[in-house]
N, C-alpha and C positions, 0 to 999 in steps of 0.2 A: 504494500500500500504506500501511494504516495503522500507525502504533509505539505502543505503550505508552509511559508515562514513565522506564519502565524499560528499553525496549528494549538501550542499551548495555551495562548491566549484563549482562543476558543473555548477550551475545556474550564479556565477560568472564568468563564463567564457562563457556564452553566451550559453549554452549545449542545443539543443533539446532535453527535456526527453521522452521517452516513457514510459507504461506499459511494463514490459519484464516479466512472469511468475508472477506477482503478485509483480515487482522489480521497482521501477520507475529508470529507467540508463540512462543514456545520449546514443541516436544513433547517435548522430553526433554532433559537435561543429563550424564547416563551412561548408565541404561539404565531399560527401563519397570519392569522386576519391581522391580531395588533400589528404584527413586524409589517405587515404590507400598509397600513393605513396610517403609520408612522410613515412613511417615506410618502404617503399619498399629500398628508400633513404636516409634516415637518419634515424631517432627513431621516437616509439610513445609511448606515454605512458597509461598503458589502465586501467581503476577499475574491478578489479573483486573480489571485497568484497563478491557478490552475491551466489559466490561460497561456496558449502560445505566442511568441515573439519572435517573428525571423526579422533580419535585417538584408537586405537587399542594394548593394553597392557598385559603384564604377561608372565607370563611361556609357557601359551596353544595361545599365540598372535598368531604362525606362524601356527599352527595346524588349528586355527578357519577358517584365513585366505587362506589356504589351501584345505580349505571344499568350500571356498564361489566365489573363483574366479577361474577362467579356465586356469591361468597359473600358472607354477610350479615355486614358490617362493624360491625352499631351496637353490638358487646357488646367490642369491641378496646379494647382500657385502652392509654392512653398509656405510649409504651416498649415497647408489644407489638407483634411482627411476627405477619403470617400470610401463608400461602401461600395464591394464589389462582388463579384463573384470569379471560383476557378471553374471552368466545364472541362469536361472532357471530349471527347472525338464523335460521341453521340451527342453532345450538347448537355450531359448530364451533369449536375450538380456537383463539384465534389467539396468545395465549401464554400461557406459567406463570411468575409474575411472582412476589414477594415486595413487600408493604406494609407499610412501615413507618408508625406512627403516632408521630409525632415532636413534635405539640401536638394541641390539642384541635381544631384547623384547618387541621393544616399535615403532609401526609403525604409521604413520599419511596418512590416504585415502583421496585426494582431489576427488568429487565426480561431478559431474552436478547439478547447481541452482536446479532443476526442480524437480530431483530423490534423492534428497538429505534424507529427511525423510521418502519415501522408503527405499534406503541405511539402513537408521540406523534400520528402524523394520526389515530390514532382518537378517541384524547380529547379535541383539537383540533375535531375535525369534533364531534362530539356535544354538545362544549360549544357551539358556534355554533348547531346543529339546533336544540336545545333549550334553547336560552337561558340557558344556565347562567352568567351574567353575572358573579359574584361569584365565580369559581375564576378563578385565576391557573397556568398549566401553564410550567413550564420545563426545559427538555432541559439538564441538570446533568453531565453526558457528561464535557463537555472539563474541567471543572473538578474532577473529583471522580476521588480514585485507590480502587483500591480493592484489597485482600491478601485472602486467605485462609489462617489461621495452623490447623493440622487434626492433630490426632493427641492421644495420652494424655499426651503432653509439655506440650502446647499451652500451657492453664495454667502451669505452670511457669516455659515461659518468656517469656510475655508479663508476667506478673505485676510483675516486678522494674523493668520500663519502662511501665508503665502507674498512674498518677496513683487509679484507681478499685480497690474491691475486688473482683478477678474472680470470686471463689469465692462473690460474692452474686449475680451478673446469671446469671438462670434461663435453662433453654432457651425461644431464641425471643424473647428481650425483648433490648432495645438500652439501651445509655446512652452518654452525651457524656462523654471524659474526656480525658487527653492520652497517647500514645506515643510516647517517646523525646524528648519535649518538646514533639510538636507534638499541636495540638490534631485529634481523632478521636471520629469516631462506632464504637461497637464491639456489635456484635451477637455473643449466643453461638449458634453457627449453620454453616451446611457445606452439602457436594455429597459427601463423604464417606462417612458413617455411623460418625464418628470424634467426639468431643467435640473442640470447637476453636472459633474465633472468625471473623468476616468487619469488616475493619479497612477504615473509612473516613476519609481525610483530604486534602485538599489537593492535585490532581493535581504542583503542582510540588514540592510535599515529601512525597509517595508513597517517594521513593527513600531519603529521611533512616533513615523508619522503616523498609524493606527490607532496608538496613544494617544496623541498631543491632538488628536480630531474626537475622539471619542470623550475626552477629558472637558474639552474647550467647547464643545455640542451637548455636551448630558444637560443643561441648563436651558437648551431652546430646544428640548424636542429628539434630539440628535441618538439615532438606537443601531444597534448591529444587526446585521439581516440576513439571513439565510436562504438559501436553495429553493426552498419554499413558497416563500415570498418575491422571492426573484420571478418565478415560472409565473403567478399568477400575476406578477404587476405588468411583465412583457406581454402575458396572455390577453389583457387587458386592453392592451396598447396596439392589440395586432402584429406582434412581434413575432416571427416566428424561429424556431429552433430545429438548429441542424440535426437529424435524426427523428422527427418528430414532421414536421412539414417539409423538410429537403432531405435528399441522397440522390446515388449516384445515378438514378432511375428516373429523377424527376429534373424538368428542365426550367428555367427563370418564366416560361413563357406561361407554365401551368400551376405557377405560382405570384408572385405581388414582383417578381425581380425581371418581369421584363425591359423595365425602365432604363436597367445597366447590361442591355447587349446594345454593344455599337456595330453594327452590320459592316459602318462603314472602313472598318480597319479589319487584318488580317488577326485571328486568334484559335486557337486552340478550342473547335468546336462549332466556328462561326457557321461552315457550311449549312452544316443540321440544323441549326438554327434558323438560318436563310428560309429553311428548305420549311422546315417547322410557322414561323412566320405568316407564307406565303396559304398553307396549306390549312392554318389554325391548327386547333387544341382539338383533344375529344373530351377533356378535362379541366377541371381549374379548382383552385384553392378558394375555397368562400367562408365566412365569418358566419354563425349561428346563433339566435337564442332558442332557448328553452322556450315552450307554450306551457305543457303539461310539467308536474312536475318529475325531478329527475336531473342529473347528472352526467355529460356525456361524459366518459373516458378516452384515451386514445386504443384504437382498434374499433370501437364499436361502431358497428355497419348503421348503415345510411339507407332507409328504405324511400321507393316511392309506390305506391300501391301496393305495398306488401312484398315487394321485390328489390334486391338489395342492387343500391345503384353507386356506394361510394365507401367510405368508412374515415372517419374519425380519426384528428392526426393531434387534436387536442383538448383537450376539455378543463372546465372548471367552473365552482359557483365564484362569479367573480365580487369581492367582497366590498369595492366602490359603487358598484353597477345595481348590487344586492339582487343576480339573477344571475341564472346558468348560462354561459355562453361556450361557444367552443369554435373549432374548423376542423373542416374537411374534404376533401375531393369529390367533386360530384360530376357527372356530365355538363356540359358547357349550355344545355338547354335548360338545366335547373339551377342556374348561378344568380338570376335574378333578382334584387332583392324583396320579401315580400315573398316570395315561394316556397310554400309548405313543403315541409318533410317530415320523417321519423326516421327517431336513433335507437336502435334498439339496445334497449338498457332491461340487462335481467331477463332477458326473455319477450320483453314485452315492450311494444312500440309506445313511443312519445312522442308528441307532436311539436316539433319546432318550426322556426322561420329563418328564410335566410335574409342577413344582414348585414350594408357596405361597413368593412373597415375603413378607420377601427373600431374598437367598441368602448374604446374612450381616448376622448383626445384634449391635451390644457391646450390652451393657447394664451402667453403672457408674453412678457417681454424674454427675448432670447428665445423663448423655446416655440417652433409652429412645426410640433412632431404630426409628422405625416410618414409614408412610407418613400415618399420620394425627395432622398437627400444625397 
């Protein structure tokens, strides 16, 4: 089993740990609703050490990177992140990454816990295939800690421990400053749909700054957040998670990521794509509520007239909304919203609707969380 750098900390605070991919993390510290409506309301503060970090450098950095992801990177300004996606030779999913452009040659991919060492043999293998000589790749993993500070507090209270101005770095752009003294890369950014930050620094003084925020927030609100509460606030927000609404099977088109395939550049998978486009979906990714009562789960089938036409890639009673929502894959003729369906739960059919993402959305200053960023 793996730990965090935080791990002890956790156990000092009381943390339910779980197995998470081979990650022992904390899914909860009290309970899901409170930890998720502290961050809804105030702040949370979440570990996500578990996360991947490659770095991606040299002259041919934006060329490799250009091969391997489905959006067109050459208009990215330095300090800007974007979400991206890798495909494959089908067009298929192999993960939803974030790129940072950190120089004019020198980029850092935060990747998913789980595809992380996929990730890197892909870019690995492609820069050898194709001679990409001049990129330098290095798995930044064991070195690099990484938080999630998320909620309307956030600002607040990172502000007083942070070296830079926060109220100038826009959604989606990064800069270099220090927290709590130590030096930090700080993007304003999330899995929430909450205005808040994603704090990088230093795997062995990760815990300095987890301190000096947790210490310096117990006063306005400020709580540790688990696994738990993670799944249901992203679930919330329309977020979705690799293994749960993406893999190697499913393509951006049949999901919310068609927005970051650029046709018009050469990449790894673009043809299928093309080709996919041209031809549509027979499938797509839709947002649900509950009618009847009940609970969707992930797997549970998707009927229309008693006949199973999709299944379930996520479920939950969402605890802002105080109503069961979920997604799932349906035929491209039941995707409308307003379109009855049933989930069968237990055996026995529920009546839901289908409904546009997301299924909650702030909009305040800095944050106008939508899916396309």
């Amino acid at each position: 089993m793996k730990k965090t750098p935080l791990y002890e900390r956790h156990l000092s605070l009381g943390a339910k740990m779980i197995d998470f991919g081979g990650w022992l993390m904390p899914v909860q510290y009290t309970n899901v609703i409170e930890e998720h409506h502290a961050t809804r309301t105030g702040a949370g503060l979440f570990d996500i050490c578990h996360m991947g970090e490659i770095a991606v450098k040299g002259p041919q950095a934006l060329a490799l990177l250009q091969r391997v992801v489905s959006r067109n990177l050459e208009d990215q300004a330095i300090g800007q992140m974007k979400l991206c996606i890798l495909t494959n030779e089908q067009g298929g999913i192999l993960d939803d990454l974030t790129v940072y452009k950190l120089e004019s040659d020198h980029y850092l991919l935060v990747t998913n816990a789980s595809t992380k060492d996929k990730d890197l043999h892909w870019l690995q293998t492609l820069k050898d295939m194709e001679r990409f000589s001049e990129v330098e790749i290095t798995d930044c993993t064991k070195a690099m800690g990484k938080l999630d500070l998320q909620g309307p507090r956030a600002q607040a209270i990172l502000q007083p421990l942070a070296e830079a101005d926060m109220d100038a770095l826009k959604y989606y752009y990064c800069l270099n400053t220090t927290v709590a003294g130590i030096p930090a890369l700080v993007s304003r950014s999330g899995y929430t749909g909450e205005d808040g930050f994603e704090i990088y620094a230093d795997s062995e003084k990760i815990g300095v700054v987890w301190d000096h925020l947790l210490a310096d927030g117990a006063g306005v609100g400020l709580k540790p957040i688990g696994l738990g509460s993670r799944d249901t606030l992203r679930l919330e927000a329309g977020m979705m998670l690799y293994g749960h609404e993406m893999d190697e099977s499913v393509t951006p088109f049949e999901v919310t990521y068609g927005w970051v395939v650029g046709l018009e550049k050469d990449f790894i998978g673009r043809n299928a794509l093309s080709r996919q486009k041209k031809t549509g979906v027979s499938r797509k990714l839709v947002g649900f509520e509950m009618i009847d009562r009940g609970i969707a789960r992930q797997g549970y089938k998707v009927l229309m007239y008693g006949r199973e036409i999709g299944e379930v890639t996520s479920g939950t009673l969402a605890p802002t909304l105080k109503k069961a929502v979920g997604m799932a894959f349906v035929p491209v003729i039941y995707t409308e919203p307003g379109t009855e369906i049933d989930i069968l739960i237990r055996e026995r059919p529920a009546r839901a609707k289908v409904v546009t993402l997301p299924f909650y959305k702030r909009t305040e200053k800095h944050i106008f969380y939508n899916v396309f960023i």
